[in-house]
Structure formats: C-alpha cells, structure tokens
Backbone as numpy.savetxt, mean C-alpha at the origin, in Angstrom:
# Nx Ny Nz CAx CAy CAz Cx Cy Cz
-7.23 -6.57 17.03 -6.94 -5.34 16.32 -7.28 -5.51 14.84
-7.80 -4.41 14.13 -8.29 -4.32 12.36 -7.02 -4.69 12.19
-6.98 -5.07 11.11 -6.17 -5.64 10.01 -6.44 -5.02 8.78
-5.47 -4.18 8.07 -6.11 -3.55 6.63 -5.42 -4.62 5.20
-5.85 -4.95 4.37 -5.93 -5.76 3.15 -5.56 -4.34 1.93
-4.03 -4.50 1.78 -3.77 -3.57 0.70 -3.48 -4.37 -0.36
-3.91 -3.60 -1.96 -3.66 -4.30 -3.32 -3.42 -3.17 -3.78
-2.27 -3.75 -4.18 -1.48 -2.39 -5.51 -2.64 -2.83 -6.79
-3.47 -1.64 -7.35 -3.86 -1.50 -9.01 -3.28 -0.94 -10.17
-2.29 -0.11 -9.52 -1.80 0.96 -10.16 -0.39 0.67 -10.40
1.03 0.69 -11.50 1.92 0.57 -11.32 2.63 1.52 -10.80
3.78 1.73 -10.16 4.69 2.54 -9.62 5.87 3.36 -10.36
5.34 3.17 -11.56 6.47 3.37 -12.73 6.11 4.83 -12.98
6.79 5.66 -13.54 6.43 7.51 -13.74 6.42 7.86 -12.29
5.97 7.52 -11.39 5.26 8.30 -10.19 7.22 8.76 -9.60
6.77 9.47 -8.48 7.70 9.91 -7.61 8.71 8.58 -6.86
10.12 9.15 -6.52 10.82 8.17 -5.89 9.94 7.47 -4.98
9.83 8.80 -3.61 9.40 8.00 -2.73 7.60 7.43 -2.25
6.74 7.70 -3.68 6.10 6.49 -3.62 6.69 5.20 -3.89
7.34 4.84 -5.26 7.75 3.84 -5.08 8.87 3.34 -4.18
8.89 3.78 -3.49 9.75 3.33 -1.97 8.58 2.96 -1.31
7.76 3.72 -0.92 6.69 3.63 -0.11 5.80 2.07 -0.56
5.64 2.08 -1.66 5.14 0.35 -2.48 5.80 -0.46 -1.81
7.48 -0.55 -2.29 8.42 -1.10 -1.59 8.34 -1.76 -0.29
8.16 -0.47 0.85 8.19 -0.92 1.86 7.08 -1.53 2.61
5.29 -1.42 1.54 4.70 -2.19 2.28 4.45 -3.55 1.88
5.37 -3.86 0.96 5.82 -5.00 0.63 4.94 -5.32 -0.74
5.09 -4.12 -1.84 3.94 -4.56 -3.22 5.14 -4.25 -4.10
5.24 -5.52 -4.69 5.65 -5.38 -6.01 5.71 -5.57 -7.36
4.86 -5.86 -7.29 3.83 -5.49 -8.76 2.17 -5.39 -8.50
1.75 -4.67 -10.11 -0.01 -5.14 -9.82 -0.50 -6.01 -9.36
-1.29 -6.30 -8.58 -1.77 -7.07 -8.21 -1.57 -8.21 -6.72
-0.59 -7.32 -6.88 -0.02 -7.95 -5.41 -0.83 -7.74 -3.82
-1.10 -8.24 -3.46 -1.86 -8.16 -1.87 -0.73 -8.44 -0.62
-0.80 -7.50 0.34 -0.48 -7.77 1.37 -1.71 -7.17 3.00
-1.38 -7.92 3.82 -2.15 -7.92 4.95 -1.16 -7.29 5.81
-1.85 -6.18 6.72 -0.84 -5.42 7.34 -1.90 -5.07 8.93
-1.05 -4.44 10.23 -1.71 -4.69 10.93 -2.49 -2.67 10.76
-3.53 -2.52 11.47 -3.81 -0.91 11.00 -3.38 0.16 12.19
-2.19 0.74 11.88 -1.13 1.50 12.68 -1.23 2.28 12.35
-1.16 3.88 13.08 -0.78 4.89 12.03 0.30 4.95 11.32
1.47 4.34 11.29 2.52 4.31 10.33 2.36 3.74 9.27
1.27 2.59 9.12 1.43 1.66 7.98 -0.12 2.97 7.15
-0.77 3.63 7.85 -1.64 4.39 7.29 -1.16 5.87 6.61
0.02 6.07 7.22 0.56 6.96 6.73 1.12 6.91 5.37
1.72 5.94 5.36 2.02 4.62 4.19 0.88 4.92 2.51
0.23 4.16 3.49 -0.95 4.19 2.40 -1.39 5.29 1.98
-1.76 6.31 2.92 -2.39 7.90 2.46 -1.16 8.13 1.41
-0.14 8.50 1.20 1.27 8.60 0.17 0.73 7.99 -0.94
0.18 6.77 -1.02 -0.01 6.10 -2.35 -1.38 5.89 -2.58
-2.17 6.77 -1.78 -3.84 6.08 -2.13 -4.11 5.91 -3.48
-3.28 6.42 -4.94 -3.99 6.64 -5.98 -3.67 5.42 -6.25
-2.37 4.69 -6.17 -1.77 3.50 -6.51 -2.68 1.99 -6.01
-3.26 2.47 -4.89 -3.41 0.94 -4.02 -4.72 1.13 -3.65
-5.71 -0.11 -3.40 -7.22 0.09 -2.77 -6.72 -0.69 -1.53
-7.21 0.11 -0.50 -7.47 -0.81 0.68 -8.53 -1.20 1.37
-8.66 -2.47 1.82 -9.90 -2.86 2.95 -9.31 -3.26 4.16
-10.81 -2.95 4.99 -10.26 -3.34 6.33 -10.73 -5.01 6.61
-9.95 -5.68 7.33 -10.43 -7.31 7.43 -10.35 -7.39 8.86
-11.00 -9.01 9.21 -10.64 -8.97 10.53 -9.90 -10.41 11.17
C-alpha cells in the first residue's frame, strides 16, 4: 500500500482551532517536522484541512 510523506512548512499559529488539531493529530509539531503515514482516506481528509500548512509526497 502508498505510503504518503507529510512535512509541515507552514506554522499553525493564527490559523483556525481545528487545523491546529488537525497538525496535532497527524503527529506535526513544529516546522519542519516529517511524518510517514499510511494513504487512507481519513489520514487524506486530514491533509486536504491543512494543504496550505503541509507538502505532501507519496513514497513507497
């Protein structure tokens, strides 16, 4: 199964609660932070909420 490669660029600070919940829960907490996640629609749902905040790739 894809595997997507998320990096927060953006801080979470000003924005709405529940983006930064949404950071939170895919486990970014600060710039620069990377996490590897599996590609679900929940964890994509995730991401669409914060696309301005975070770049993602897909890995394998």
């Amino acid at each position: 199964m894809a595997r997507l490669k998320v990096t927060q660029i953006r801080s979470g600070i000003g924005n709405k609660q529940n983006q930064r919940d949404t950071l939170r829960s895919l486990g970014l907490k600060r710039v620069h932070d990377v996490v590897v996640k599996e590609d679900r629609p929940e964890i994509r749902g995730m991401v669409r909420t914060v696309t301005h905040l975070v770049r993602v790739e897909e890995v394998e």
